[in-house]
Structures are given as C-alpha cells and as structure tokens.
C-alpha positions as CSV (number, residue, x, y, z in Angstrom):
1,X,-12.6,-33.9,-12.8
2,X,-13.4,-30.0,-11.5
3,X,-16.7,-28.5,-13.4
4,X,-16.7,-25.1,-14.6
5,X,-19.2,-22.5,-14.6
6,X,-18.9,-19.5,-16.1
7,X,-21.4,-16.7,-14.4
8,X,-22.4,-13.3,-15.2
9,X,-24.3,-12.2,-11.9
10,X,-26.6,-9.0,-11.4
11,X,-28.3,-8.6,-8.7
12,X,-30.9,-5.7,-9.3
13,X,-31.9,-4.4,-5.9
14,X,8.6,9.6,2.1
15,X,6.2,7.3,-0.9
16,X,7.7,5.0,-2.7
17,X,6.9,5.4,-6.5
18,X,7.4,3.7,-10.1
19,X,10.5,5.2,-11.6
20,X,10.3,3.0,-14.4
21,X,8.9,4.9,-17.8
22,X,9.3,5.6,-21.3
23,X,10.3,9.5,-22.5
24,X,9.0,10.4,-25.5
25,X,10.0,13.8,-25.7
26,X,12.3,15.7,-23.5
27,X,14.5,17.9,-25.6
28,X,17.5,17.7,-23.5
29,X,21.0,18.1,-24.6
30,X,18.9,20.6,-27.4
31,X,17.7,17.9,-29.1
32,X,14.4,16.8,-29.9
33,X,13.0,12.6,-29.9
34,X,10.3,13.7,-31.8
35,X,9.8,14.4,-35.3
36,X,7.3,17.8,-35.0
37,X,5.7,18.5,-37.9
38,X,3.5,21.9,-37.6
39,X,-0.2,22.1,-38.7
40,X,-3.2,24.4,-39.7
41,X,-1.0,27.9,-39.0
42,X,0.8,26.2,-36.1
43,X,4.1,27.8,-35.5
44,X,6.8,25.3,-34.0
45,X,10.0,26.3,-32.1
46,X,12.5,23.4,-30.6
47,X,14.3,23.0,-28.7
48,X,14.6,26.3,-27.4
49,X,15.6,27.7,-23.7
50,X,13.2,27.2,-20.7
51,X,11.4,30.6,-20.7
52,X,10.5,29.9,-16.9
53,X,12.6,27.0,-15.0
54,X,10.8,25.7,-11.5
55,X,10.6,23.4,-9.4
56,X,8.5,21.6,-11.9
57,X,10.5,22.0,-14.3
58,X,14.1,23.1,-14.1
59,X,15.1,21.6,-17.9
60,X,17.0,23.7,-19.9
61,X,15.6,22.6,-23.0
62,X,11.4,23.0,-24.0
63,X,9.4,23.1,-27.2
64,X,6.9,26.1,-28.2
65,X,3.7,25.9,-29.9
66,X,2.4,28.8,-31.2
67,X,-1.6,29.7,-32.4
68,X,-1.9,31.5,-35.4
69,X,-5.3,33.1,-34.2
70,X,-6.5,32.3,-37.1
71,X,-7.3,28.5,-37.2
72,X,-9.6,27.0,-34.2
73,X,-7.0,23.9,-34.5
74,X,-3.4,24.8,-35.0
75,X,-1.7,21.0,-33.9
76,X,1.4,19.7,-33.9
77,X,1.9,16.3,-35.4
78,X,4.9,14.3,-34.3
79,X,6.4,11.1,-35.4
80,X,8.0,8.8,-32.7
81,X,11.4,7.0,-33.7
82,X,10.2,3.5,-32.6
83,X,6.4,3.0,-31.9
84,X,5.2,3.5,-28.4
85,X,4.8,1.0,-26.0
86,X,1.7,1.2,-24.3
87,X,1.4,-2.4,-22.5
88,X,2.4,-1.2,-19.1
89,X,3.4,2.3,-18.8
90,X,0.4,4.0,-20.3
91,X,-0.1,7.1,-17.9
92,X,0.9,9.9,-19.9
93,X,2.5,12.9,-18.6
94,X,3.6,16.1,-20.2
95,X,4.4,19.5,-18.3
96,X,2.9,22.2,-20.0
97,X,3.4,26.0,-19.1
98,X,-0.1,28.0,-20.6
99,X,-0.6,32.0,-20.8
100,X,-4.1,31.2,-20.2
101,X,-6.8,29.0,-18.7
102,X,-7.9,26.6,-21.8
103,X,-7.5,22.6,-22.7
104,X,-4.6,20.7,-24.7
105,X,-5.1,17.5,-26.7
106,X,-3.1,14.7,-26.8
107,X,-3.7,11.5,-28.9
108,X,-1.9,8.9,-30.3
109,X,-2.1,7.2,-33.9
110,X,-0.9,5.6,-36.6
111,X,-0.6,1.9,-35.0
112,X,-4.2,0.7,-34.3
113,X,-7.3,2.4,-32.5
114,X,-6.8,6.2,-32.0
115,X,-6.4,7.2,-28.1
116,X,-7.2,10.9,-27.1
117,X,-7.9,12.3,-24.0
118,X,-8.2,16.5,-23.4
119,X,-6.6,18.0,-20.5
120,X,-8.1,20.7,-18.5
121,X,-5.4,23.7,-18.2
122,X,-6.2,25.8,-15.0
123,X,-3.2,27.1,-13.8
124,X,-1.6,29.9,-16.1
125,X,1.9,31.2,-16.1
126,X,4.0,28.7,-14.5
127,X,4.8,24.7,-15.5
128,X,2.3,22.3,-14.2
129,X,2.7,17.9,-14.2
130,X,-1.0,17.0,-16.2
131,X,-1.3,13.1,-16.5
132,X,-3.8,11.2,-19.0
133,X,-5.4,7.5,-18.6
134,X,-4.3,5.6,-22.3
135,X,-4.5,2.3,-20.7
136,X,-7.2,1.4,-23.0
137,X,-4.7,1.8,-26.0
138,X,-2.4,-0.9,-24.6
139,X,-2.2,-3.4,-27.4
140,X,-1.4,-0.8,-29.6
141,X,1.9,0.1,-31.6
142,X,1.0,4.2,-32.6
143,X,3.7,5.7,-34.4
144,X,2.7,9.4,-34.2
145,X,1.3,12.0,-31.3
146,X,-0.9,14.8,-32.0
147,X,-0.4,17.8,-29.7
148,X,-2.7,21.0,-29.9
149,X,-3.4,23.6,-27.4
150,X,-6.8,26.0,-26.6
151,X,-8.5,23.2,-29.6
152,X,-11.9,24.1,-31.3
153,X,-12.8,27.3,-29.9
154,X,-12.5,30.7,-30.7
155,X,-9.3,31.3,-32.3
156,X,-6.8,33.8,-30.3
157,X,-2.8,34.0,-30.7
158,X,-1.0,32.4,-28.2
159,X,2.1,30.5,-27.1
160,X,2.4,27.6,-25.0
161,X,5.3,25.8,-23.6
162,X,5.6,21.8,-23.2
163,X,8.1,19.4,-22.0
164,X,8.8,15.7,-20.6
165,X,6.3,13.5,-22.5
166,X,6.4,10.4,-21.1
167,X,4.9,7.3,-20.2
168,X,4.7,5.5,-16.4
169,X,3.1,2.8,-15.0
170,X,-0.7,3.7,-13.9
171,X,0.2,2.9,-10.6
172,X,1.6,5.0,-7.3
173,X,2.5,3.0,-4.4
174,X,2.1,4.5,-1.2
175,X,3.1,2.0,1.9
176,X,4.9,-1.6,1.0
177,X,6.0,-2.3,4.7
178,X,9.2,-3.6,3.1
179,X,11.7,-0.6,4.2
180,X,10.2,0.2,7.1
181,X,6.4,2.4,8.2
182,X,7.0,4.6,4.7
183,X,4.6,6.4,4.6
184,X,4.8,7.3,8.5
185,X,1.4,5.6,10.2
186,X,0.8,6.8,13.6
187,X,-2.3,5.1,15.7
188,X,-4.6,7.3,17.4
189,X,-5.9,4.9,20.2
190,X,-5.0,1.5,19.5
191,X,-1.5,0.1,18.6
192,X,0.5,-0.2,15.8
193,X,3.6,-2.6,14.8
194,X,5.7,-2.2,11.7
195,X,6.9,-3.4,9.8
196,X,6.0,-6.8,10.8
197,X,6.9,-10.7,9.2
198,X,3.6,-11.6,7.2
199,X,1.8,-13.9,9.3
200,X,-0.3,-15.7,6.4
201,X,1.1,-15.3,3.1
202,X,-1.3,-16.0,-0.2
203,X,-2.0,-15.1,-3.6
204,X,-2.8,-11.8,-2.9
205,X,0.2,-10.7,-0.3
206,X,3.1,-12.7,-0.5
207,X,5.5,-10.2,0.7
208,X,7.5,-10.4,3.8
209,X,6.9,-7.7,5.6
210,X,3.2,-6.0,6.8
211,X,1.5,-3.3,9.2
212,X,-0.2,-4.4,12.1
213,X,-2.2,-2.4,13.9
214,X,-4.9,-3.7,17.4
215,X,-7.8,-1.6,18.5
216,X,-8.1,-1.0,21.5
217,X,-11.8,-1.6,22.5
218,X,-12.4,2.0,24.2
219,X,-13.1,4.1,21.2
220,X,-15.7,3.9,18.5
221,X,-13.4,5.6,15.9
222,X,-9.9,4.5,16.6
223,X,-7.7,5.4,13.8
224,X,-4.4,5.2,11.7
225,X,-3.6,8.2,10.3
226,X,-0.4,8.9,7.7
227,X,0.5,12.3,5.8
228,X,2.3,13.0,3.0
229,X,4.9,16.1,2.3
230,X,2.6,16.3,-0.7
231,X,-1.3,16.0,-2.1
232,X,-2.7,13.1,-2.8
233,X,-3.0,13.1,-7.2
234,X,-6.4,11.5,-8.0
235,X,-6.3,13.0,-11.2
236,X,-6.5,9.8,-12.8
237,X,-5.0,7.7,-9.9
238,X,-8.2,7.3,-7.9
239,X,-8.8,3.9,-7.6
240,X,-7.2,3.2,-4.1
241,X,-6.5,-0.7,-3.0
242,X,-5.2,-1.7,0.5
243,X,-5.0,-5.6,0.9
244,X,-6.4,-6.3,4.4
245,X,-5.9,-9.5,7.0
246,X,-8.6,-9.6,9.7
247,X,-9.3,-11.6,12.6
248,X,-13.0,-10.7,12.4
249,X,-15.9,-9.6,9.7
250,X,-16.2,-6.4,9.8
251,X,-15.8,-2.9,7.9
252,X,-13.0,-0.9,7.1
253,X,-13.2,3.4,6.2
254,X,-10.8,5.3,4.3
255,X,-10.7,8.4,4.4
256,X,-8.7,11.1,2.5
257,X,-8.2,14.8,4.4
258,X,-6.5,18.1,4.0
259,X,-7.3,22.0,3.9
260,X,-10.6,21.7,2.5
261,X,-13.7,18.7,1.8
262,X,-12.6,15.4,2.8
263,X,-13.4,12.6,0.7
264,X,-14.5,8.7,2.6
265,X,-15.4,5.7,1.4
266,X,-16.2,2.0,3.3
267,X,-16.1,-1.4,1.9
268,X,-16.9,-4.7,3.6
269,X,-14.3,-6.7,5.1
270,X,-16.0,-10.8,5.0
271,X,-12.8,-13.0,4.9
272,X,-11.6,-13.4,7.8
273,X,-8.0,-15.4,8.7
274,X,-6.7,-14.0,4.9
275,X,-5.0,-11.4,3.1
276,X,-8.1,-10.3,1.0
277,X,-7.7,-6.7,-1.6
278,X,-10.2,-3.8,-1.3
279,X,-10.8,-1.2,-3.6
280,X,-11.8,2.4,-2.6
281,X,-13.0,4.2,-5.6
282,X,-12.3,8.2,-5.0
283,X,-12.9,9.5,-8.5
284,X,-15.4,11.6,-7.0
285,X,-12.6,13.8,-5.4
286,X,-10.2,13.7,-8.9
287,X,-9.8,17.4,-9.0
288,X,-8.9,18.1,-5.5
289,X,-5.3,19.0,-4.8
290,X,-5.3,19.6,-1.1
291,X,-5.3,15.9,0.5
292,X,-2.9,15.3,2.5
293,X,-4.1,12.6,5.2
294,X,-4.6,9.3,5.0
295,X,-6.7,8.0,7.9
296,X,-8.5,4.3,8.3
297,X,-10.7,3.5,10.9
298,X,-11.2,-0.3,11.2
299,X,-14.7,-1.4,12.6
300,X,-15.8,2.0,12.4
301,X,-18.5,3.3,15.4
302,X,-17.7,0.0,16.7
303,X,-16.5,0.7,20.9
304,X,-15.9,-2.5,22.1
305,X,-14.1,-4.3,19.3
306,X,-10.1,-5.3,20.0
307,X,-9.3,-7.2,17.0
308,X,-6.2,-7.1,15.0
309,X,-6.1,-6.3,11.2
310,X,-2.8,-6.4,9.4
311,X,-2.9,-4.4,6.3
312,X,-0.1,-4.0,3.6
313,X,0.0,-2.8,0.1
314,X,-1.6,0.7,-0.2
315,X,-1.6,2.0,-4.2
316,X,-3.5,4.1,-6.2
317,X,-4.5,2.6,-9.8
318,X,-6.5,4.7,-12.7
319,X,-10.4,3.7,-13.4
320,X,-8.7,2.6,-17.1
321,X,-12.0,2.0,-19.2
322,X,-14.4,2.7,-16.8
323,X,-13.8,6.1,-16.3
324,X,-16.2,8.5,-17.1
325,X,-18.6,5.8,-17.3
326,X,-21.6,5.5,-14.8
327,X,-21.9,3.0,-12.6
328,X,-24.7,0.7,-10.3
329,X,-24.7,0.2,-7.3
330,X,-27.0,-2.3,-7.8
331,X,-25.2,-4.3,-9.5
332,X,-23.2,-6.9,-7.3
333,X,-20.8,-7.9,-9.9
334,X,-20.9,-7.4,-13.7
335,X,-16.9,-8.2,-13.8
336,X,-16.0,-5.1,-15.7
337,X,-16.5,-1.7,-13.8
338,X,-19.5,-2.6,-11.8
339,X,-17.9,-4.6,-8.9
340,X,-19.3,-4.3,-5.4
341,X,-19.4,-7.7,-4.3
342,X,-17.7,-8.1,-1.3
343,X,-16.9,-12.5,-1.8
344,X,-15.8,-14.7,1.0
345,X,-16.6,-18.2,0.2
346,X,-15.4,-19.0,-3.1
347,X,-13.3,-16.2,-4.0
348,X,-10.8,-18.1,-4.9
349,X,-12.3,-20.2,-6.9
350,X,-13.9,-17.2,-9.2
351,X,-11.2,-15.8,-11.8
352,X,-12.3,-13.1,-14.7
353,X,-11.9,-14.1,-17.9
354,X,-12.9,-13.0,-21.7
355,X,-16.5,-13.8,-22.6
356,X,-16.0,-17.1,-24.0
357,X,-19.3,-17.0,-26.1
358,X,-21.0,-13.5,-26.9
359,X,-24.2,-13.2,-27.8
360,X,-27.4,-10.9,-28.0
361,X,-28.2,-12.6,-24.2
362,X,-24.9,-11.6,-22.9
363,X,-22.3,-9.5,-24.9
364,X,-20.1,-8.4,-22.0
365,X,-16.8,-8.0,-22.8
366,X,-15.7,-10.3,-19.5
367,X,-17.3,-12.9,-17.4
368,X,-16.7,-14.8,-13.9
369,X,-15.5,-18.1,-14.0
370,X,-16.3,-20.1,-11.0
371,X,-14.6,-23.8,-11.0
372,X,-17.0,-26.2,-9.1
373,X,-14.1,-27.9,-6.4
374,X,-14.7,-31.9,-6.6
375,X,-15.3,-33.2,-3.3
376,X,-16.8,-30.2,-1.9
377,X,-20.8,-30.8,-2.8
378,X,-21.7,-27.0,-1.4
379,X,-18.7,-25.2,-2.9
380,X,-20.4,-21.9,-4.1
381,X,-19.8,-18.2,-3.8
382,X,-21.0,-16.4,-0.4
383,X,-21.5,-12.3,-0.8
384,X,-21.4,-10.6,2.9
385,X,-22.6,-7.4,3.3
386,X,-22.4,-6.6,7.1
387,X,-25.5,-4.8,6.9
388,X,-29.4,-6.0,6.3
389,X,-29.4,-6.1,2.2
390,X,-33.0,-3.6,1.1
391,X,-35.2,-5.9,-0.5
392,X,-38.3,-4.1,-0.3
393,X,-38.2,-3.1,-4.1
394,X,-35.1,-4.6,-5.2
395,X,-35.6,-8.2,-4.7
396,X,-35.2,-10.1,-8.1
397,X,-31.9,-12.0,-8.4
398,X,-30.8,-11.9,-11.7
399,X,-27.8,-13.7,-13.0
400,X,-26.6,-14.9,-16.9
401,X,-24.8,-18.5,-16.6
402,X,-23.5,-20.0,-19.2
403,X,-23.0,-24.1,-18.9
404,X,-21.5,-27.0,-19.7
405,X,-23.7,-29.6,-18.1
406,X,-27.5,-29.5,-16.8
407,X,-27.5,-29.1,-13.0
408,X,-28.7,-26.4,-10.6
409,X,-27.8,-23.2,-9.0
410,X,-29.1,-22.6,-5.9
411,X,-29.5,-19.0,-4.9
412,X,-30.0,-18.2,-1.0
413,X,-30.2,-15.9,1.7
414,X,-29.4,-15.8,4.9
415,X,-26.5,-14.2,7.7
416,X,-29.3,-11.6,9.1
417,X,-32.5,-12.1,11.7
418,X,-34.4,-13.9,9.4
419,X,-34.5,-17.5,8.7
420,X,-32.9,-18.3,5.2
421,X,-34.3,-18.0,2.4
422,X,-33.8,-20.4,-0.5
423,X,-34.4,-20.5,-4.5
424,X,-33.6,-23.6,-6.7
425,X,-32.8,-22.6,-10.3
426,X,-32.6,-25.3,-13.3
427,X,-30.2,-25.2,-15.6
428,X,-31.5,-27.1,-18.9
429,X,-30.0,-25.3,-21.7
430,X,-26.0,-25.9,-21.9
431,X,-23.2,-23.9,-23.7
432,X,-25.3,-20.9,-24.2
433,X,-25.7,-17.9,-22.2
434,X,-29.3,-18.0,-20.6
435,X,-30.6,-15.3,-17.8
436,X,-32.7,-16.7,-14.8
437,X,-34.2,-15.2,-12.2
438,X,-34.8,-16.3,-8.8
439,X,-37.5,-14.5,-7.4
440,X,-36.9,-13.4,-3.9
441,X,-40.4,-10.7,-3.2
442,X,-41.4,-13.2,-0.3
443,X,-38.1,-11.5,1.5
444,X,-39.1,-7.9,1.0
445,X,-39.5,-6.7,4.7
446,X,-37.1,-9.5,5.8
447,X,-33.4,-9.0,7.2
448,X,-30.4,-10.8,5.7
449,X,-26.9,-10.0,5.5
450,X,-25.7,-12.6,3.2
C-alpha cells in the first residue's frame, strides 16, 4: 500500500500557432453577434464601414463607440447569443483603432465572478491586436461584455473603432520539431540535428520528433539562436517553457534579443537521462515589442563541456492568476506562483493538487502531494541548485505537512564542499496541517548545493 503525503514547503532563505478560438464579435457580412446596448451618453454605430483597413485589419465591417464628453464612463453593454466559454480559450483579443493615447475596459458578467482587465492604448490612429489574461474566469458561463473606452477620467468627445473580439487558447507555440526546424535554429559553435526521433519518451514529451543540439567543448557560450519574421508578444504570453533532455546537470539561459534591451533568464537543469520542463518567466519584458531572437546557451561560461541536450516544445503561456502579483524568490515551492524548485529525485512522484483541508495553519489554495513509493525506504524529493545555496541569514527550513500517519521527515543537505548536513523532524499530529521547522543555522558559512 503507497503512503501519501501531502506537503506545502517553504524554504525562507515560420511559428506554428493555435488557430482554434471562439469570435464573439466580428461584424462581418454587416452583421453584428452581439447584442450592443449603449450607456451613460454612449453613442453606438454598427456595423459600419472600416474607416481605416490595414494589415491589421483589412475587415470591411467595424463597430464605433462614441464619448459623449460629458460622462467620465460612456460603456457599451453587449449581450452574447450563447454564454461564453472560457474553459480553454480565455485570451481575449479585440483590435481597436483610438484617436488618442488612453485605456479601454473589457469585462465579462452575468454568469458568475466578474472578469475585467484595462488595456493600455498607446498607439493612436491606426488598428492595433491588444490581448487580455481571463483565465481566471474559466469556470464561468457570462452572458454579457462590457466595453468602454478613455474610462474614469476627464471626460472629452471622442470616437473609437473596435473589431474581432475573440477568444484563443493562452498558449503560442513556437518550435514542435514535428514538421521540421520551424522556427529556423542555427548553432553557433556546436552542432545541431533536427528534427530528430525522440530518444526517451515520458510523461512530459511524448512526441516523435525533437532538436538535438552537441556543444562542442571550445567555447564558453556556444549557442542556438532562432529569429522570427515578427516580435516576440509577451504582452500576456510571458511565461516561456522549453522541455529539456540532458546528458549532464547543468544550466540552461534563454535569452530574448532585438533592436533594443535584451531580456535573459537561467534555470537549473538536475534531471539528467529525462525529458524534464522548464519555465522562463519574462514578464519583466511584457511591454517590449522589439524581440526578435531567440538564443539558448546550454552550460553557460562552461569551455570544456561536450554534452548533448535535446530540447523540444518551446511555448509561451500567460502568468494566469499570478500576474501582477509579487513573488519570492525565497520560496522553493509554494505550488501556486512561487515555484523555483528545480526537483530531480521525486518529481514524479509529487503532483499539485486542491488543498484537501484548509485551515488558519495553511489556507493555500493548492498543495504538493508526494506518494511515498513502497519498496523504496529513501524515496524523497531532492532540490538541485548547481550553485552553493546562501545560508548565512536564510537558513530555517520551513515546510507545512499535512499527514496521514505519525512518521518522520528527514530534511538534509548536501551536493556541495561540505559534509551533509542532516535534520530529523517528527511528525505526531496526523490529518491536520502543522508547520515545522528544521533548523539549519549550524550551516550558515557552509557550502551545499542540494
């Protein structure tokens, strides 16, 4: 019979995209799928001819909102025919052509919590894509849109254009491997083959085809570099993942590049020998528009190393509820926006699940569960870091478990210069969450990895 533990831990120290979507609004053929109703001195016009056809939009067919100037929220209020679907394609996008610099809102109602998100209108005079997160609204059924443009400030009379209100998935893939090198890698000292067969399918990559790319132990920064016709849109889509197979621990960098600041980030590579995903969080650089370049360095500053990494699966996803929210670095894995735990044993043994048992000791919305293998009496989790961990002030591991049985947790470390360093903690109080610490000050100047 497996055991199951169920832990909280805190440790305090050419691109291939989605064509799939809903349209909500379009106006084509000169009708509207929207029932507009206008509001507070709103003046509404639809369908009527596209004032300013573009690239962007080259519909015939628009709708016009226009400002009263007298009202500081003139809004139109629209009822959908059937009500919106928000369980997978949930990143909105409308095209909206502005006279002027200002914000639009857009929310959804009527079928459970309210969704609304502001969008920042920069570019005046011509039609521009803008695209807005509602993943968090996904198990809701709203039933009418509320649209309003230049909201809450100082009334002025204007008119503003929109069109193509639809919904997609919150997902842009970039390289798949499966019709060939799509997005066009090149490698910059080192070699690359692809698309290659998969040479250790698992639950995270089970597709056929992947890159693979050998460095060639001469350079520090060998690289892969790809470029697209055009930018990057981290908008909203700036959580980037790239599932990685490597032959040794080690680091990998992404870094995004154009005319103007470059935006980099590394994460830990410790699985070896399996396909493992890694998340690149870039929502620092969500309003630039000039990235172009994708570039990874594997075992970055690293001369001598030869390995092979295969790596397949490149997407962008959005930062759904944890946008806008700060995070810890801190914090090795709270299992809901704080995750910086790089896992090799046990990883997949460890799932995230719904807090089964909230309470004033733990009320996080999810947990980890980690089941206890039988027949394997050391089965436990094992975080690598590559790097010495800083203990010097930040040397308290905390972690929330919640239990079935009484037994132990044994908290270690070790992986660096220093000998291991080990902490027993007893677990006496079952099916209730209950925070221990294990109290690792004695390693303050010491160096361990893992």
């Amino acid at each position: 019979m497996m055991k199951h533990l169920l832990v909280w831990v805190l440790l305090i120290s050419g691109v291939l995209t989605t064509q799939a979507q809903i349209t909500y609004e379009d106006f084509e053929g000169g009708a509207s799928k929207i029932t507009w109703n206008a509001l507070n001195g709103l003046v509404y016009e639809g369908p009527i001819a596209n004032p300013a056809k573009d690239a962007v939009n080259s519909s015939d067919f628009v709708g016009k909102f226009t400002n009263d100037g007298i009202s500081d929220f003139c809004f139109g209020l629209g009822d959908f025919a059937t009500p919106a679907d928000l369980s997978q394609f949930n990143l909105m996008k409308i095209k909206i052509w502005s006279p002027v610099a200002t914000r639009a809102l857009l929310k959804f109602e009527g079928g459970g919590t309210a969704i609304e998100k502001f969008i920042d209108i920069t570019v005046t005079e011509k039609w521009v894509e803008y695209s807005v997160d509602f993943s968090a609204a996904s198990t809701t059924a709203h039933t009418k849109v509320l649209l309003a443009f230049n909201p809450f400030t100082t009334p002025a009379f204007s008119s503003f254009y929109f069109d193509d209100i639809r919904g997609v998935e919150a997902k842009e893939v970039f390289e798949t491997f499966e019709t060939g090198n799509e997005l066009g890698w090149n490698a910059f000292d080192g070699t690359l083959e692809a698309p290659i067969d998969n040479p250790a399918p698992n639950s995270v990559n089970s597709t056929a085809k992947v890159g693979k790319y050998t460095k060639s132990g001469a350079h520090s920064y060998s690289l892969l570099l790809a470029e697209k016709a055009t930018p990057f849109d981290l908008s909203v889509l700036n959580q980037l993942k790239l599932q990685i197979h490597a032959s040794a621990p080690t680091q990998v960098l992404l870094k995004l590049e154009g005319a103007g600041p470059a935006v980099e980030k590394i994460a830990n590579i410790g699985l070896t020998n399996a396909w493992q995903e890694y998340t690149f969080d870039l929502s620092s650089a969500k309003d630039f528009k000039h990235l172009t370049k994708a570039i990874l360095f594997f075992d970055p500053g690293v001369e001598t190393s030869a390995d092979v990494y295969h790596f397949d699966n490149f997407y962008a996803v959005s930062q759904g509820e944890c946008a806008g929210k700060e995070l810890d670095a801190s914090i090795l894995d709270d299992f809901e926006c704080n995750r910086n735990a790089t896992y090799v044993n046990g990883w997949d043994s460890l799932t995230v699940i719904p807090n089964p048992g909230a309470d004033a000791v733990n009320g996080s919305t999810k947990v980890g569960k980690f089941v206890d293998q039988l027949g394997e009496p050391w089965n436990g989790l094992l975080w690598e870091y590559q790097n010495a961990v800083n203990l010097e002030t930040k040397n308290q591991f905390n972690i929330k478990i919640w239990s079935s049985k009484a037994t132990r947790v044994l908290a270690k470390l070790e992986g660096g210069a220093s000998g291991a360093s080990e902490v027993w903690i007893d677990i006496v109080e079952t099916n209730k969450w209950v925070q221990y610490i294990a109290d690792f000050s004695s390693q303050a100047l010491a160096n361990h990895k893992k």
